[in-house]
N, C-alpha and C positions, 0 to 999 in steps of 0.2 A: 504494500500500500504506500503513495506519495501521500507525503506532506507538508503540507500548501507550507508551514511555519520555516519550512527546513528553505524549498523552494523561494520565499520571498527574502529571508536574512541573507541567504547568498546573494542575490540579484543585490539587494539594498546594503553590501560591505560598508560602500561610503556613508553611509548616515550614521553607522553606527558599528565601530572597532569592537566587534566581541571577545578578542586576544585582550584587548586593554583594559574591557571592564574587569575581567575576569582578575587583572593583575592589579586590579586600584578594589579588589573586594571592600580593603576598609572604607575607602574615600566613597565608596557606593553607600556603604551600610548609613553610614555620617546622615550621609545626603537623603537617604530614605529617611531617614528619622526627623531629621529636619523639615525635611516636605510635608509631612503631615502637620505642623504645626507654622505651618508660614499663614502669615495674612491672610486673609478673604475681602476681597475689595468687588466692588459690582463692576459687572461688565456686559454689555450689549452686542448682541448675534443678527446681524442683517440678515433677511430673507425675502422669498417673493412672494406674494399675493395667495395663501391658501395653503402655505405651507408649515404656518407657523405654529399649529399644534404639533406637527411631525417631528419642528427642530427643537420645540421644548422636548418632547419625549426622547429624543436624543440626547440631549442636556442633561433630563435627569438619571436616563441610562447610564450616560460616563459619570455619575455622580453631581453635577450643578445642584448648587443648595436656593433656596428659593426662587423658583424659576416663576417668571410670569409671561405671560403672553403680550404683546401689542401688535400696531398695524404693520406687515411685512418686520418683526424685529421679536426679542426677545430679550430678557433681562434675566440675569441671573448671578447667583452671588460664586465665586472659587478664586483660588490662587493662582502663583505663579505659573507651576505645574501644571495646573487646570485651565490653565491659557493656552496652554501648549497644547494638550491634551484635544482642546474643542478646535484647535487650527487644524491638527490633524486628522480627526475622527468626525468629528463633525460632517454630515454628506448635504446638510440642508442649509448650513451657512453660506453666505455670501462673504462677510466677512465678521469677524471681533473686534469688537472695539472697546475700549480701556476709558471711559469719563473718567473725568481727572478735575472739572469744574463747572459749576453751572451758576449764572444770573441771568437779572432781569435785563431789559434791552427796550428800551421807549425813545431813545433816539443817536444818533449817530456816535457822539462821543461815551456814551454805553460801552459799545464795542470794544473802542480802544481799552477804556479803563479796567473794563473785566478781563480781556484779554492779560492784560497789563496786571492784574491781582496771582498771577499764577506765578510759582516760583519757577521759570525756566529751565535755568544752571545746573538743576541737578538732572533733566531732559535732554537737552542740546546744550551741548559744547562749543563754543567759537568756532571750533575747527570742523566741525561736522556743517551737514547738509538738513536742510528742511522741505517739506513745500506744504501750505494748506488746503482743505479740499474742505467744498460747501455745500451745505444743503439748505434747503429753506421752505417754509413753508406760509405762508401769507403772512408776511414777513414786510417790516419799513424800509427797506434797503431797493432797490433798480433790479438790482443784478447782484449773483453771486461772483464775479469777479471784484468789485467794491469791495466785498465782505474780506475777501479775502486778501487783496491790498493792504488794507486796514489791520486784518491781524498780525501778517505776516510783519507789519512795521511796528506795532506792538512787539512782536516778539523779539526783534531785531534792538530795536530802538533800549529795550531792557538788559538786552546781553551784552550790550556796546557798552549801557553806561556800567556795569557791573566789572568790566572784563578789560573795555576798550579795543575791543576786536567783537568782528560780528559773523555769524555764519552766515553761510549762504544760500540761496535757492535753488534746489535742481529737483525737477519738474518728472526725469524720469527715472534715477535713483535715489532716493533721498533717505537719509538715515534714518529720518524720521518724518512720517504721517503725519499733522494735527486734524482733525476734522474739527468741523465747527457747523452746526446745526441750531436754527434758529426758526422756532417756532411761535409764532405772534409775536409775544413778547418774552420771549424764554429762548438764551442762550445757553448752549448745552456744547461744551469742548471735552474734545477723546480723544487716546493716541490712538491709530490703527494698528491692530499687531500684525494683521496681514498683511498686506500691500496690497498686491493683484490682484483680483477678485478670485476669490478658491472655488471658483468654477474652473482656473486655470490648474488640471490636474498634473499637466503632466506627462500626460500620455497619448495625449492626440497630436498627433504630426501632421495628422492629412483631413482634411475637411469637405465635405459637400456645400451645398449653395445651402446656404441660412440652418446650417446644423443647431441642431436642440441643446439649450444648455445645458452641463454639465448637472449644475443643483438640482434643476429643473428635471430633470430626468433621474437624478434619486429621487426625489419630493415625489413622483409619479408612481416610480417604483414602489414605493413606501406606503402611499396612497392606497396602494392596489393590494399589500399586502403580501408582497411577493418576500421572504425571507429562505428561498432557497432550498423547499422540502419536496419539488417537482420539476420538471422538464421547463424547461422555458422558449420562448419564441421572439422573437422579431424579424417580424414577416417583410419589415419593409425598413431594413437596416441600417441605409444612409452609409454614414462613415460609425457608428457600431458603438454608440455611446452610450444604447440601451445593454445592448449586450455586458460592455465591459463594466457599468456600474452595476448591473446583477449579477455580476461575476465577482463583483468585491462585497458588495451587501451579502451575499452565496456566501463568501470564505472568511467575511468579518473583517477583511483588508482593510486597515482605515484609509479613507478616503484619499486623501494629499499624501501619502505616501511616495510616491512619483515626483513632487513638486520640489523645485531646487531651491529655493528660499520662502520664509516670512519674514515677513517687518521686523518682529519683535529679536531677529538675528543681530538685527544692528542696533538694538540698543542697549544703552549705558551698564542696563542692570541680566543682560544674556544671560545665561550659565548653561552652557552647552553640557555639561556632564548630568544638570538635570532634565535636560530636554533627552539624554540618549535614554536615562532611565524609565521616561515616560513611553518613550519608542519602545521600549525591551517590553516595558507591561502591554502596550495594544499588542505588540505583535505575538504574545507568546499566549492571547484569547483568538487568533485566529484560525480557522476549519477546515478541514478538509471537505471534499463536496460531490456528491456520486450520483449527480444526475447530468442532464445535458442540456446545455445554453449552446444555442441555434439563429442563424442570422440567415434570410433570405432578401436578394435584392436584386432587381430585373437587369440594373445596368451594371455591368462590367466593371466599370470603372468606379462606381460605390463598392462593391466587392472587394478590389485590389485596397480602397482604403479603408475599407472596415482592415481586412486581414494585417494589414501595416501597424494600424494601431492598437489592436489583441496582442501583437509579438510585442510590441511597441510597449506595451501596459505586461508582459510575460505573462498573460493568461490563453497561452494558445493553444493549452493542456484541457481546459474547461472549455472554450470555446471553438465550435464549428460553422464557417460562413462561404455559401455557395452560393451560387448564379440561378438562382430560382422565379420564373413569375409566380406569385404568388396566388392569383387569380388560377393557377395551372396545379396548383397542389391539394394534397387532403393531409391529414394527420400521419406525422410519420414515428411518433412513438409510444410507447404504452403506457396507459395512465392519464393522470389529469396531468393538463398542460395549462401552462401559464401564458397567456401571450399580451405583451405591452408593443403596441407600434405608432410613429408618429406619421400617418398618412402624406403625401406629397401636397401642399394645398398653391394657391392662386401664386405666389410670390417663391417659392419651386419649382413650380412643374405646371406648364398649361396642360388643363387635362378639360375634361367633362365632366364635373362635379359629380350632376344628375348621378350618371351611367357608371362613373368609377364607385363612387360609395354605395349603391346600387349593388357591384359588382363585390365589396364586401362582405354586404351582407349573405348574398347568394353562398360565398366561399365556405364561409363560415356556418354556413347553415348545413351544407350537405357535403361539406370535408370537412372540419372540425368536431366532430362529437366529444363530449368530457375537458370541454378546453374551457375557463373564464377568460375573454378579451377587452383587453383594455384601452381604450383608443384615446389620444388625446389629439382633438380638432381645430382649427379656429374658422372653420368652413361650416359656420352653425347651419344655416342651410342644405350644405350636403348632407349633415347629420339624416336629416327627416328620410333621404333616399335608403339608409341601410337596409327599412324593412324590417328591423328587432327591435322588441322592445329591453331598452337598459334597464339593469336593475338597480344599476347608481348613474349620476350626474353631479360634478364638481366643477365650479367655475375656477378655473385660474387664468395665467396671461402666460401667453407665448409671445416674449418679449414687448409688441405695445399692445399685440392685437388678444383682443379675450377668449379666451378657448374654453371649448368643455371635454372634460375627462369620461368618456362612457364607460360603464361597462356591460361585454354582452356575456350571459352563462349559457354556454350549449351543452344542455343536458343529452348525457346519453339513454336510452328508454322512453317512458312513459311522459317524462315530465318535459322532452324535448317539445312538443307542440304547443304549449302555453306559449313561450316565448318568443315566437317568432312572428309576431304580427306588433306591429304598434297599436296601440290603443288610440 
C-alpha cells in the first residue's frame, strides 16, 4: 500500500528538512511547548459570497477559538502558529488578515491621525518595503487611491521622524501588506499574512479561458459534501482544478502546500522552525485514498493541461484524465459517484444554451444511475433546459457574475423517476 504522507514529504524536502528537525529534537520540544501558550490575538479570513459557513467550519476544525461568521469574511481568535496553520490549510480562504487597529473616520485628517496612533517601528523597518491596499465601503473618501496616499504618508512621515530614514514602497514585493478598510465611518487597519491571494496554489501552470477559482472550487466541493468516500467525476475538466482540489480535500493535503511564499515570511516576528512544526502536524493527518478521481474533457488541449497540472500538483497517482465527450459517455465505475463540473457558459465557449444543458440532463439521466451531480452555473436560464429537478440550489458568484450551485440525484431503481421532470 502507498502512502500519500511518505509520497508528499518527499516531493515537499524544501519546506521542511526532516534530517534537521530530527537533530534540533530539543529546540522542537522548546518550541512545542511554547506554542501552546503564545498569545491569541483576533484575526480575519476573507472569503466569497456563500462560503463563509464552510471556512468557519474549517477554522474551527484546525482548532480557531471563537469563530464568527460575516459578509464574504470570518473572525476568529489563535496564534502565531495558528496563523500559519489557517495560511496553509485553510481551502476557503482568500486571504488572513492580522487587525492591528481600528477608529472612527468623519473626515479626512481622521485618517492621517489614526493611521499615525499605531506604533510602526516594531512593523516596518527603514530598510524594508511597504505598500497599502484598500477597501471601502460607503465611505467619505473619492477613491481608494486617496486612502491610500494618505496612509502610506502616515506611515512614512512617522518612521522618518522616529529613525530619520524612511522605507519604501514596492507595489509588487513588499515586506509588508497594510490593508486598510473603511466602512462608513469605521477605520479598520490589518497586516496581510498572505500576500497573493491563496487561490494562488501553486500548482496550476496551465490554464483555460476564465478557469474556476481555486477557493471557489473547494467552497463547491465542500458544499456538495464531497470528502473523499466515492468515485469522483469531472465530466467537463477544463484545466483540472476540480479534480486536483478533491484530490487534496481526498488525502487531507492542506491546501497551499505547493505555494512558494506568504507574507507573514517577511516579517519582523517569522520563526521558520515554528512554521516547519506546524507543517510536520498537517502533514502527518494526511490519507491515503482508494477510490478514483476522473476528469473528462472534449478538447484536446484542456486534457494536455489538466494532465500538466495533476503531475504539476504530484497527484497523478489518484488522478485519471482522458479525451472524452461527455454527452458520449454513461457511468464507468461501480458504486455511487460523485460528480462536481463547471459547464462551459457565454464568456467560454459559444455554445446553444437551450440544447447543450438540455443535453445534460439527457446524459445524466440515462448514463449516470447512483451518481449525485453537482453543477455550478451562471447560465440561470440554461438551468430550466436540464429537464431534472435539483434537490439543492445555492446562490454564489463566479467571479462578478451570480451562479447557482445545483444538485441533481440519479437514483438507481425505483426512486429514479420522481426526479427527472421539473416541477
Amino acid at each position: 500500500m502507498k502512502f500519500i504522507f511518505v509520497k508528499i514529504v518527499f516531493y515537499h524536502c524544501h519546506l521542511i528538512e526532516y534530517r534537521q528537525l530530527q537533530k534540533q529534537s530539543q529546540n522542537i520540544t522548546y518550541l512545542c511547548t511554547n506554542y501552546f501558550f503564545m498569545d491569541l490575538f483576533p484575526m480575519l479570513a476573507k472569503t466569497f459570497f456563500g462560503l463563509e459557513d464552510i471556512l468557519a467550519q474549517e477554522l474551527r476544525n484546525l482548532g480557531a477559538q471563537k469563530v464568527q461568521t460575516g459578509v464574504r469574511s470570518v473572525h476568529f481568535l489563535g496564534d502565531k502558529g495558528f496563523m500559519y496553520k489557517a495560511n496553509l490549510a485553510c481551502r476557503t480562504a482568500v486571504r488572513i488578515l492580522k487587525p492591528i487597529h481600528e477608529f472612527p473616520i468623519r473626515k479626512e485628517l481622521d485618517l492621517y491621525h489614526g493611521i499615525q496612533k499605531i506604533d510602526w517601528l516594531p512593523t516596518i523597518q527603514p530598510h524594508q518595503t511597504f505598500m497599502v491596499q484598500v477597501t471601502e465601503h460607503q465611505s467619505i473618501f473619492k477613491n481608494t487611491q486617496f486612502v491610500a496616499l494618505k496612509a502610506k504618508d502616515a506611515i512614512v512621515d512617522q518612521i522618518r521622524e522616529k529613525t530619520g530614514e524612511r522605507p519604501n514602497i514596492d507595489k509588487e514585493f513588499p515586506d509588508v501588506i497594510v490593508h486598510v478598510h473603511i466602512d462608513t465611518q469605521k477605520c479598520s487597519v490589518s497586516l496581510d499574512s498572505s500576500g497573493a491571494s491563496l487561490h494562488q496554489r501553486g500548482y496550476r501552470t496551465q490554464t483555460n479561458i476564465a478557469p474556476i477559482n481555486e477557493v471557489l472550487a473547494a467552497g463547491i466541493l465542500l458544499l456538495s459534501g464531497w470528502n473523499g468516500q466515492s468515485n469522483f467525476l469531472d465530466p467537463m475538466c477544463g484545466s483540472g482544478t476540480f479534480l486536483i482540489e478533491a484530490a487534496m480535500i481526498a488525502c487531507n493535503i492542506p491546501a497551499n502546500l505547493n505555494r512558494k511564499e506568504f507574507a507573514f515570511e517577511r516579517w519582523n516576528d517569522w520563526e521558520p522552525e515554528l512554521f516547519e512544526i506546524v507543517l510536520e502536524s498537517l502533514m502527518k493527518k494526511t490519507r491515503d485514498f482508494h477510490y478514483q478521481i476522473i476528469g473528462f474533457d472534449k478538447a484536446p488541449s484542456a486534457v494536455r493541461k489538466s494532465i500538466e497540472n495533476v503531475e504539476h500538483a504530484k497527484l497523478e497517482d489518484y488522478i485519471a484524465v482522458s479525451h472524452e465527450d461527455f454527452f458520449a459517455t454513461k457511468k464507468q465505475t461501480e458504486g455511487p459517484l460523485h460528480m462536481v463540473f463547471n459547464p462551459p457558459y457565454g464568456e467560454r465557449l459559444q455554445i446553444d444554451a437551450n440544447d447543450f444543458y438540455s443535453k445534460i440532463g439527457t446524459t445524466l439521466k440515462h448514463g449516470y444511475p447512483g451518481t449525485k451531480a453537482w453543477m455550478i452555473s451562471s447560465h440561470l436560464e440554461g438551468l430550466k433546459f436540464v429537464g431534472l429537478k435539483p434537490s439543492k440550489k445555492i446562490k454564489l458568484f463566479n467571479g462578478k457574475l451570480e451562479a447557482k450551485l445545483v444538485c441533481y440525484e440519479m437514483y438507481e431503481g425505483s426512486k429514479k423517476q420522481s426526479i427527472y421532470l421539473e416541477d
